[in-house]
N, C-alpha and C positions, 0 to 999 in steps of 0.2 A: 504494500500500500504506500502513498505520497498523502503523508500526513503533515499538516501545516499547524505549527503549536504559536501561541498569544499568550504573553504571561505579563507578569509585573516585572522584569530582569532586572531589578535591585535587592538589595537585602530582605529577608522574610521568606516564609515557609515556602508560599504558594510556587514564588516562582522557582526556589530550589527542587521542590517535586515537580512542574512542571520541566525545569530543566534536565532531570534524573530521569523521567520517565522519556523524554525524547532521546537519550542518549540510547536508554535498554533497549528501545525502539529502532534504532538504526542500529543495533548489536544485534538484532533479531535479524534484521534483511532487510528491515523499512525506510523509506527515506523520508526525510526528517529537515523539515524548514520553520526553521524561527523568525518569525514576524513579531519585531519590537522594536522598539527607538532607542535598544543599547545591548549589546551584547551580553545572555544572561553570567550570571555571576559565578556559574558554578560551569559553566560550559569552558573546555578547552580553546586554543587557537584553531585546533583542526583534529576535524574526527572524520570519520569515510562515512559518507552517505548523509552528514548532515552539513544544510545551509542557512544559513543566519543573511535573512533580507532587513537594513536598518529603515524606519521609518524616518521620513526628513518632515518637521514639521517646521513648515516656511514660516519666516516672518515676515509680517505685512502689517504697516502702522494702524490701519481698519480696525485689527485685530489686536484689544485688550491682551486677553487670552486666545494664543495660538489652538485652532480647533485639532487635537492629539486623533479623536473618535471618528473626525471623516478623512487626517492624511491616513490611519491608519487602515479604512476602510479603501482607501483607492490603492493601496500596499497591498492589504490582502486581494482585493481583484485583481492585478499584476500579477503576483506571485500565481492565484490559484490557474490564472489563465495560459501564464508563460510555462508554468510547470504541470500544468493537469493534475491538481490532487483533488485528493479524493475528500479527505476531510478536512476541518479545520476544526483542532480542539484548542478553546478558549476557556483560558484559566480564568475566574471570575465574570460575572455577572455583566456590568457593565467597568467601562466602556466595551469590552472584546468583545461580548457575545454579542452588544447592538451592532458593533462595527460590523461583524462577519454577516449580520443580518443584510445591513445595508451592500454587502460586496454580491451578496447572493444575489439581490435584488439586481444589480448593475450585470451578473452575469445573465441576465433575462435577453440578452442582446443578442444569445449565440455564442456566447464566449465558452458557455460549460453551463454545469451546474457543479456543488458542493453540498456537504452532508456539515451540519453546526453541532459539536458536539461540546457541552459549556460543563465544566467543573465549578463547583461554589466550595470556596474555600473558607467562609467564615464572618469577616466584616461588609464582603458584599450584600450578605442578608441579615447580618445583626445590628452592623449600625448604619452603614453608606445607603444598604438598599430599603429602609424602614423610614431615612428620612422624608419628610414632605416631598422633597425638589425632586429626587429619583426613584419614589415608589413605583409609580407605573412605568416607568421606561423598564425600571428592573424587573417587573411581574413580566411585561412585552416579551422581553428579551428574553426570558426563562422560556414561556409559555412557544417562542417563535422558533426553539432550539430543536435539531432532531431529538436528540439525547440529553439528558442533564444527570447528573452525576453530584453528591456529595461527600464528603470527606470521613463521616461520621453517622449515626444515627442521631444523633442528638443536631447538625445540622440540617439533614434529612425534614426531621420535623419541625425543627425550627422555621425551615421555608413552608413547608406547608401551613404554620399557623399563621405566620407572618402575612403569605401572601392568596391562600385559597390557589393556589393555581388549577387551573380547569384543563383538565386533560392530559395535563402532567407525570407523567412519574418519574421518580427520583431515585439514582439507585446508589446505593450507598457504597463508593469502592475508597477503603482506608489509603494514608498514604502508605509507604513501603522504604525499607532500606535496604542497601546492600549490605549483608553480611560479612563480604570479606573488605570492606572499607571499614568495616567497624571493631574487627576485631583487636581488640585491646592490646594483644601481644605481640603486635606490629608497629607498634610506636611508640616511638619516643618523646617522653611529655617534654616539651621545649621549653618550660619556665625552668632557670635553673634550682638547686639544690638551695643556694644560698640565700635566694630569693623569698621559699614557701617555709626553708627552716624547719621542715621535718612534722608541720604542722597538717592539720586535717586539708584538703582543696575541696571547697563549696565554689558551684560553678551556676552560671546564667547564662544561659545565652539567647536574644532575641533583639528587637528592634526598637526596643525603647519607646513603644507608644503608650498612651496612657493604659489602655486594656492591661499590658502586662501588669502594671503596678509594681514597678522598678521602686519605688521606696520601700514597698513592701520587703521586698527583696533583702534589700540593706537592713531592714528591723528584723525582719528574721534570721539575720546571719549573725547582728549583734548579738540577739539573744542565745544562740548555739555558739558565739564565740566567748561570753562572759564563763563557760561552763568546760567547752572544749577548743584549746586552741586550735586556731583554723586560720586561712584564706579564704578572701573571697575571690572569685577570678570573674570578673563583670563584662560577656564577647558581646561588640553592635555597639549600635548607634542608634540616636534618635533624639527628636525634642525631650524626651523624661528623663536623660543622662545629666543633664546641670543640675535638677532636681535628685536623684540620686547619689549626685556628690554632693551635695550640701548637706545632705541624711547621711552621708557617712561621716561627714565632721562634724553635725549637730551632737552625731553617737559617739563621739570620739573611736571611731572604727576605721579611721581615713588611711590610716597606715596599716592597716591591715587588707583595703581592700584595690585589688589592680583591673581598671578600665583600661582595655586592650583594643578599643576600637570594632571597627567590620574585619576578621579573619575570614576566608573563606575557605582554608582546611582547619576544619575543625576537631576532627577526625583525633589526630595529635594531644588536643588540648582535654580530649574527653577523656581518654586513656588513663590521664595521669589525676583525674577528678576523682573524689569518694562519696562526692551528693549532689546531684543538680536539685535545684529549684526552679518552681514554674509558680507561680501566683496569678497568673491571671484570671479576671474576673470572668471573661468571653474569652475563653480557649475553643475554636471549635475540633481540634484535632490535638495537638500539641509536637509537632513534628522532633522540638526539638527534644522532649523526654523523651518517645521512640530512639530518638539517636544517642541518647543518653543510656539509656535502658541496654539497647547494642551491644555499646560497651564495657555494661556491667556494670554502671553505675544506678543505684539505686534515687527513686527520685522523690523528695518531698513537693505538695504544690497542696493547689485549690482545688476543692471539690466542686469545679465548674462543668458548664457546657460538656465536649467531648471528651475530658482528661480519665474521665470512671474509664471510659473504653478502649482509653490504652495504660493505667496502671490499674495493676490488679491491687487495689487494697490489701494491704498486711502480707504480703506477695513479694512484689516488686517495688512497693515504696508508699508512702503513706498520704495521702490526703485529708485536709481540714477546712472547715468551713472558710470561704474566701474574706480573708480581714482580718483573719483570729494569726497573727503575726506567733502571738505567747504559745496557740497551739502546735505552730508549724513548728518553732526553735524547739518544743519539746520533743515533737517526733525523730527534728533532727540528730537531740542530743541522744533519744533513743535507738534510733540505728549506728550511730559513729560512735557511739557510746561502748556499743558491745561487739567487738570482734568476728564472732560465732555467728552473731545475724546478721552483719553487713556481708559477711562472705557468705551466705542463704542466700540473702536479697540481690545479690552481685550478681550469683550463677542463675538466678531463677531471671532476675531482668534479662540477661543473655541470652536465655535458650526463650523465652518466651517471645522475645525481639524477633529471635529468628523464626521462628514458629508460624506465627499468628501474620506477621509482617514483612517476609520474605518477597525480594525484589520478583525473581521468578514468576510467582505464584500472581502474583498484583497485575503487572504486567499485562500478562495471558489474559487477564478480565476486560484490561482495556482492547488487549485487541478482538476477543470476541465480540467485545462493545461493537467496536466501529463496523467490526462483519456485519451485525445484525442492523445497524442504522442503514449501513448502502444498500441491504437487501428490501430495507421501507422506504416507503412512499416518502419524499420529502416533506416538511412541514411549511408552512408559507405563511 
């Protein structure tokens, strides 16, 4: 198949799995064109069988705000026309899934046709697509897709209460990791010796928007660090990171915790971790505990959104109501606490990582997806 992928290609979950899955995709035999206005983050310079078309969004003094949703739209009609593909899978809601809508429409001309196959990955339907401004474009665009796909069940239903879609179904395909990018015993944690001092490494890593609750983070590390020496290792970027560092000076914690910016092998930094933490309030998946989990690290966070459906409570890592900071540092102090169960919760996050969420396995559903979309009637 000539499948054409649309992601967000900056830091955050969505577009690392959409980046990931177009890679296994042209590892598979498929050929694989990314349509975006930046080269994703997790994509090499050069892979066989995959193309990276940039979006140029012109500037013109008319235009306040350069319109991103129609150059990106007259891209994908180029691409899908010059290259004949078959699909176009669009990570998120809007803008992608409306843009692909509109190229569909412009290939009415005799150009082809194309099959929309849209992914929701979590703030396009909890908070972007719920506001006033883009309710209905986002219901459209859902509703106007061959296929729609979510990340979780707990997204799943989310769109469904959120939006009634009529006609709709949603099928829920989890993200996925590769197993041998994560295994622990291939890497070498690159903070040195001198650095962590022999102490516990409590790790984070996302994009610092408010959802995470990145203070959170810092209050829960004080409190597992007043009790067990530790680091904290703080991966990304984002508006909530000045706020996070003033929470760790407020805490007098500031020396103890290192903001390491956007990495994009992260792989390295998990290895050498003993706890991730996730607090977000609207998790709808939590890509980056699965990635955590991978490597054996057991994870504390919030009992939100999608997180139940990828850590197994008292399993692989412990969940607490979202806010309860005092509850999260005690569960922390209770796994890093005890030897015997962090090495439980290590091997069981590992083999359940690989298990449940195996790159393989996830794959194979997307492509049966796209079979069974080309073999349906297009949607219009």
């Amino acid at each position: 198949m000539k499948i054409g992928i649309t992601c967000y290609p900056t830091y955050g979950g969505s577009g690392a799995v959409a980046t990931e899955l177009g890679i296994a995709l042209a590892a598979r035999g498929h050929e694989v064109h990314f349509i975006t206005y930046a080269q994703p983050f997790r994509l090499p310079s050069f892979l066989p069988r995959v193309w990276f078309h940039e979006v140029d969004v012109g500037r013109y003094p008319l235009f306040e705000y350069p319109p991103y949703d129609l150059a990106l739209a007259v891209r994908m009609h180029e691409v899908v026309r010059d290259h004949q593909l078959d699909v176009l899978h669009c990570h998120y809601a809007i803008p992608h899934a409306t843009s692909a809508w509109i190229a569909r429409e412009m290939l009415r001309d005799g150009a082809g046709d194309i099959r929309v196959v849209t992914t929701l990955h979590g703030t396009d339907i909890t908070i972007v697509g719920q506001d006033r401004s883009f309710y209905t474009i986002t219901r459209f665009s859902i509703e106007r897709s061959d296929a729609v796909t979510a990340v979780s069940d707990y997204l799943r239903d989310e769109t469904y209460r959120a939006f009634g879609c009529v006609g709709c179904e949603v099928e829920v395909i989890p993200n996925f990791i590769n197993p041998a990018q994560y295994d622990r015993a291939k890497h070498v944690f690159p903070i040195p010796q001198e650095v962590t001092g022999g102490r516990k490494v409590i790790m984070h890593i996302s994009n610092f928007r408010p959802v995470k609750r990145v203070r959170d983070i810092v209050r829960t590390f004080a409190g597992i660090n007043a009790v067990i020496p530790s680091v904290l290792v703080m991966v990304g970027d984002g508006p909530e990171r000045v706020d996070a560092e003033a929470e760790a000076r407020e805490l007098k914690v500031a020396d103890h915790v290192l903001f390491l910016g956007k990495i994009d092998a992260i792989a390295p930094l998990l290895a050498g971790a003993d706890l991730f933490l996730l607090t977000s309030d609207k998790e709808s998946f939590g890509l980056s505990a699965l990635e955590a989990m991978a490597s054996g690290v057991p994870v504390v966070g919030a009992r939100a959104g999608g997180l139940p459906e990828v850590v197994t409570e008292g399993v692989t890592g412990l969940l607490r109501p979202v806010g309860d900071v005092d509850a999260m540092a005690a569960a922390g102090i209770a796994v890093l606490g005890d030897a015997d169960r962090w090495r439980t919760m290590s091997r069981a996050a590992a083999v359940d990582a690989r298990t449940r969420f195996a790159e393989e396995a996830i794959v194979a559903r997307y492509e049966a997806l796209y079979e069974r979309t080309l073999a349906s009637a297009p949607t219009r």
